[in-house]
DSSP file (Angstrom, degrees, kcal/mol; ACC not computed):
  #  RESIDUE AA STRUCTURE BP1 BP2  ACC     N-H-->O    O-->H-N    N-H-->O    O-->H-N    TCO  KAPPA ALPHA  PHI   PSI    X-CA   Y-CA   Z-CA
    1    1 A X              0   0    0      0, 0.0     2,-0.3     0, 0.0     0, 0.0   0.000 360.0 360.0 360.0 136.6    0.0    0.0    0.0
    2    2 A X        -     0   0    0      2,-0.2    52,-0.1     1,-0.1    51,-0.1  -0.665 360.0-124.0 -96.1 151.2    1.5    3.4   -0.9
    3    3 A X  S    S+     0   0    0     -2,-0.3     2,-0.6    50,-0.1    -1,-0.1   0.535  86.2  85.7 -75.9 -29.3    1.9    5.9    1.7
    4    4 A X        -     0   0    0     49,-0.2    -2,-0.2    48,-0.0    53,-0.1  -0.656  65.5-139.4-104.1 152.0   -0.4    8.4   -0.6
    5    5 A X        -     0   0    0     -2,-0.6     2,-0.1    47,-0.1    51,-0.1  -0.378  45.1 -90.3 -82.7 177.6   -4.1    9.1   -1.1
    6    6 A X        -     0   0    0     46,-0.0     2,-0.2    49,-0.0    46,-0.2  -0.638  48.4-168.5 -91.5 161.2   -5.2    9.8   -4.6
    7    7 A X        -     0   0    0     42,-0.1    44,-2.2    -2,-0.1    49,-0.1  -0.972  24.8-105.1-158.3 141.8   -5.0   13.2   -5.3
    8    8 A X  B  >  -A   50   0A   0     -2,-0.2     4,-1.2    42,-0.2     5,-0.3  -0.236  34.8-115.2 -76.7 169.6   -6.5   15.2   -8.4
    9    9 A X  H >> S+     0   0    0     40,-2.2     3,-2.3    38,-0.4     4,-2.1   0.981 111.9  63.2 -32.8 -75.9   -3.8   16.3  -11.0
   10   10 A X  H 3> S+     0   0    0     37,-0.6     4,-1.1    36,-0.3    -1,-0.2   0.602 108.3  41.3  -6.0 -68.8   -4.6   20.0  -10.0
   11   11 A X  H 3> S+     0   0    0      2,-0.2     4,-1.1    36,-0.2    -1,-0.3   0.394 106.7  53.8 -58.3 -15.6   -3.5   19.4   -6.9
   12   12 A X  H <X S+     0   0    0     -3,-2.3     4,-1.5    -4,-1.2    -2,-0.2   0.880 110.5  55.1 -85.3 -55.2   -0.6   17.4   -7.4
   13   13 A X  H >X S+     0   0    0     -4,-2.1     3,-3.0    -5,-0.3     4,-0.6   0.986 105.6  50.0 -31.2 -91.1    0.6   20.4   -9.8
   14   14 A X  H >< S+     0   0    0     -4,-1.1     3,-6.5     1,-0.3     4,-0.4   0.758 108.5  56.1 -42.2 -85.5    0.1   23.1   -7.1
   15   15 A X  H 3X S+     0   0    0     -4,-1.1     4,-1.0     1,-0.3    -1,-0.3   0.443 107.8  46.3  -8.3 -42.3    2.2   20.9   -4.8
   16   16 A X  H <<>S+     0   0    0     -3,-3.0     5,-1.4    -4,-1.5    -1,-0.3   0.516 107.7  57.3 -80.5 -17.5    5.0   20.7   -7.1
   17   17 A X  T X<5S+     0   0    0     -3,-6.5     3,-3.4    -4,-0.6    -1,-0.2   0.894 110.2  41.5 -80.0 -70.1    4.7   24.2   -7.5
   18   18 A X  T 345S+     0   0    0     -4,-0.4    -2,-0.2     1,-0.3    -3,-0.1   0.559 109.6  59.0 -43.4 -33.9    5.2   25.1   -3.5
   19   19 A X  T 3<5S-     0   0    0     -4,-1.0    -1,-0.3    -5,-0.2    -2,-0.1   0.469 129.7 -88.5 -85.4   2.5    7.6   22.9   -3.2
   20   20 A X  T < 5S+     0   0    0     -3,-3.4    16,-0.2     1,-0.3    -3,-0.2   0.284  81.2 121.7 146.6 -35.9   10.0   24.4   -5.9
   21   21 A X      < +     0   0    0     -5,-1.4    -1,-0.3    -6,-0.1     2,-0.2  -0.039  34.1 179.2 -75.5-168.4    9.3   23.0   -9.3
   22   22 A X        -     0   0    0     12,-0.2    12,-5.5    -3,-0.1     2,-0.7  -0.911  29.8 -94.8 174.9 133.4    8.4   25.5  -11.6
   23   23 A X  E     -B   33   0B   0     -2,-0.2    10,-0.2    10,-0.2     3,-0.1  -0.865  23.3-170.0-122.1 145.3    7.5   25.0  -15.6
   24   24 A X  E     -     0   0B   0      8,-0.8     2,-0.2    -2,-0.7     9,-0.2   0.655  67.2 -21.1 -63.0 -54.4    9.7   25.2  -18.1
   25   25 A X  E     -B   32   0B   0      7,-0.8     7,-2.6     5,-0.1     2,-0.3  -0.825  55.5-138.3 176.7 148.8    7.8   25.1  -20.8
   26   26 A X  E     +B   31   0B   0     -2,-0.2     2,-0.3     5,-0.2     5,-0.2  -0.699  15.8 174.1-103.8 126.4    4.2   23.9  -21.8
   27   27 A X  E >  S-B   30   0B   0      3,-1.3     3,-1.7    -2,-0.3     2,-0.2  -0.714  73.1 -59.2-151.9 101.2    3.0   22.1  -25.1
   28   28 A X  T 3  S-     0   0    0     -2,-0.3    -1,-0.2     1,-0.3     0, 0.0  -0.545 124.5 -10.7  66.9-116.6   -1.1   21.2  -24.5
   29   29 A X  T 3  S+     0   0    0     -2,-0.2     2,-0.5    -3,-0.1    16,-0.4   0.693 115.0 113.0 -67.3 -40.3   -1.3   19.0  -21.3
   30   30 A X  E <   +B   27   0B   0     -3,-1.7    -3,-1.3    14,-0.2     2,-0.9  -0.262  42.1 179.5 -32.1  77.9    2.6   18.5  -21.4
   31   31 A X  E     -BC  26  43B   0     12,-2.0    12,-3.1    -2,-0.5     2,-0.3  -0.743  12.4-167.8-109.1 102.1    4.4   20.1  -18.6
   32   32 A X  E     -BC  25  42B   0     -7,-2.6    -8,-0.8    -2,-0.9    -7,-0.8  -0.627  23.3-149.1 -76.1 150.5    7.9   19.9  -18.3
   33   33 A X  E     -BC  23  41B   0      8,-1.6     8,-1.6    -2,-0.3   -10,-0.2  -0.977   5.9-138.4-139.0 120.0    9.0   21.0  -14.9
   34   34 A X        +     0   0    0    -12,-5.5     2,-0.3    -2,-0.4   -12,-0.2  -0.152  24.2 153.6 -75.1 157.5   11.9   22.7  -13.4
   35   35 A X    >   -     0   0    0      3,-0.2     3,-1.1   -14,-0.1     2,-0.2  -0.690  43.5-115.9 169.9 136.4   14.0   22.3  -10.1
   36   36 A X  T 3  S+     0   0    0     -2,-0.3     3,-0.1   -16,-0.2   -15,-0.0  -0.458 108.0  16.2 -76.6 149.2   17.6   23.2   -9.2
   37   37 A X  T 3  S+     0   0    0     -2,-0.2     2,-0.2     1,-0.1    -1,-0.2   0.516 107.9 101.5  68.7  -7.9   19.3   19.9   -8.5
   38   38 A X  S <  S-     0   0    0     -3,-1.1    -3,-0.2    25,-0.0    -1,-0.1  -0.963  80.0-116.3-109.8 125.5   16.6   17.8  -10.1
   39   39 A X        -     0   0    0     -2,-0.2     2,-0.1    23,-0.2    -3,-0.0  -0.419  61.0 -92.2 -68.8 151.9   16.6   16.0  -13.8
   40   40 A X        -     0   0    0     -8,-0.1     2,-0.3    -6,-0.0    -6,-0.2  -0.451  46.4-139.4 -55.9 142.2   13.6   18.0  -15.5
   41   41 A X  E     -C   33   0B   0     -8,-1.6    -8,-1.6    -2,-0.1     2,-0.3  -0.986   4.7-145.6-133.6 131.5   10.2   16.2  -14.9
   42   42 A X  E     -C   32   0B   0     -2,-0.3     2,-0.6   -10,-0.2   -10,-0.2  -0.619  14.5-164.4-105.3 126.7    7.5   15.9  -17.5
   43   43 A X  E     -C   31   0B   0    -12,-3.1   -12,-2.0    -2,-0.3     2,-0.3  -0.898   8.2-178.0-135.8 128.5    3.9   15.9  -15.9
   44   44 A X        +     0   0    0     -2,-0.6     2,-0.5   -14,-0.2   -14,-0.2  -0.397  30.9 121.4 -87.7  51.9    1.0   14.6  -18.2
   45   45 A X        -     0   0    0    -16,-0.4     2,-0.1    -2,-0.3     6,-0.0  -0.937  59.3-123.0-139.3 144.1   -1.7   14.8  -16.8
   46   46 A X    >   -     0   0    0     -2,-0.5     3,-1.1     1,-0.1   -36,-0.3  -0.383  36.6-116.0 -91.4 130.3   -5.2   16.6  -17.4
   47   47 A X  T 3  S+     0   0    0      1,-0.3   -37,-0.6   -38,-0.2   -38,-0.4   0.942 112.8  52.2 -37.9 -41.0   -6.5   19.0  -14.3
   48   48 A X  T 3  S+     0   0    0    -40,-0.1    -1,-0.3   -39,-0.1   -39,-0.1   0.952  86.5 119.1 -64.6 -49.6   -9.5   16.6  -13.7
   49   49 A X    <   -     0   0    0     -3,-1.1   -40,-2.2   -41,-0.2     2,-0.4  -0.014  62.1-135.3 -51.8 108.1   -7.6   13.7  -13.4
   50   50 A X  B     -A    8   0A   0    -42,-0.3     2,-0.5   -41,-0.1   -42,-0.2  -0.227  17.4-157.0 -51.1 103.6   -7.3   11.3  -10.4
   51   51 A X        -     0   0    0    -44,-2.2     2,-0.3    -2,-0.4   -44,-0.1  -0.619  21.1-126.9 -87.5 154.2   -3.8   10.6  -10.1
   52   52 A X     >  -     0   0    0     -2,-0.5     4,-2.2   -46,-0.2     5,-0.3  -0.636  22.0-110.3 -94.8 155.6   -3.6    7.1   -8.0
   53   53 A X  H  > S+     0   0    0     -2,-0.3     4,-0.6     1,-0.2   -49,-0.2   0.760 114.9  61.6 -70.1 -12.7   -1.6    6.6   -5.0
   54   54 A X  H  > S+     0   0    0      2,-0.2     4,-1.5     3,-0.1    -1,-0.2   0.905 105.7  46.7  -8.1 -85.4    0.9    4.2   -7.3
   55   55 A X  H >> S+     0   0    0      1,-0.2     4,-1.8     2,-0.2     3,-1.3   0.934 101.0  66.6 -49.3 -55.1    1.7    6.8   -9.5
   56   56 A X  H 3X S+     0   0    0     -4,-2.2     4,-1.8     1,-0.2    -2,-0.2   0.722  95.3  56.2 -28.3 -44.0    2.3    9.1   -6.9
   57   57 A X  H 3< S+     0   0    0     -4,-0.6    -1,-0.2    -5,-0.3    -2,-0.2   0.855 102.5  51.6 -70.7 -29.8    5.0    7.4   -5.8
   58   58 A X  H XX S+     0   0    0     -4,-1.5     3,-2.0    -3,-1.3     4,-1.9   0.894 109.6  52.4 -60.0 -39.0    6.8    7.4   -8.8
   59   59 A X  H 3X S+     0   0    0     -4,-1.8     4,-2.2     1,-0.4     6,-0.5   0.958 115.2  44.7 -93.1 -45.3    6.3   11.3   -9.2
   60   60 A X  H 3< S+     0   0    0     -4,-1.8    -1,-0.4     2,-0.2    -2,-0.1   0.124 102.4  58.9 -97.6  42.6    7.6   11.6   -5.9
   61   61 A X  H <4 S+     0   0    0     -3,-2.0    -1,-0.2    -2,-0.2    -2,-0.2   0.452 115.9  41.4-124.7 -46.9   10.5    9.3   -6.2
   62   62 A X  H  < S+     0   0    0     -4,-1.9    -2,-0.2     1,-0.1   -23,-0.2   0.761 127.2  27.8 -82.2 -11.1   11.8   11.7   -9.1
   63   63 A X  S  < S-     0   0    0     -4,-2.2    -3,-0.2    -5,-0.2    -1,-0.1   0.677 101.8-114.1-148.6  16.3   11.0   14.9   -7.6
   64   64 A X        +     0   0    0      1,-0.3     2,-0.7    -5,-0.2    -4,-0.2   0.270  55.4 159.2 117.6  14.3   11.2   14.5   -3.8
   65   65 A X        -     0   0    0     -6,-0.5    -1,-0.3     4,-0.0     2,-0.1  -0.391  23.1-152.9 -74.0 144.0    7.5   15.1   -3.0
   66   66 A X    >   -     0   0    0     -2,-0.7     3,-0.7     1,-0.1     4,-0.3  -0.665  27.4-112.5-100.7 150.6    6.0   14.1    0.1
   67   67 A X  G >  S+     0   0    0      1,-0.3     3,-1.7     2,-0.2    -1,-0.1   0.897 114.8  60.4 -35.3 -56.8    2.6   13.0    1.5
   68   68 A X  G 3  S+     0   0    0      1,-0.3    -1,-0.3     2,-0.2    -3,-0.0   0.669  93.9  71.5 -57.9 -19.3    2.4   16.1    3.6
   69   69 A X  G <         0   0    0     -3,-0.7    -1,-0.3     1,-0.3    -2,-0.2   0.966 360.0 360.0 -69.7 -41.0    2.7   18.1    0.6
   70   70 A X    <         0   0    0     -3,-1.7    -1,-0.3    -4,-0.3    -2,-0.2   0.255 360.0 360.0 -46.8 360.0   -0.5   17.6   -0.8
């Protein structure tokens, strides 16, 4: 069981935002995403969209978010 609840995109976004990231540049849904000390990180995903707690772990395996962020 992963350690996160599901969480919509939207939010997951903001987080990423608060914690540092920053985008780079935009192409539709496509948001590459910035951070000093971090490989750039592509997030695909549509505002509406339920991200699973699964995934969530990945995203925050590359780009050091935590539960508490959300």
């Amino acid at each position: 069981m992963s350690a996160f609840p599901s969480a919509k995109a939207k939010q997951v976004l903001a987080a990423l935002l608060r914690i540092g990231w920053s985008i780079k540049r935009q192409n539709g849904s496509h948001r590459v995403l910035q951070r000093q000390g971090y490989d750039d990180f592509v997030f695909a995903f549509h505002q509406g969209e339920e991200i699973g707690g699964g995934m969530l772990q990945r995203i925050a395996k590359k780009t050091g978010l935590r539960p508490e962020d959300l």
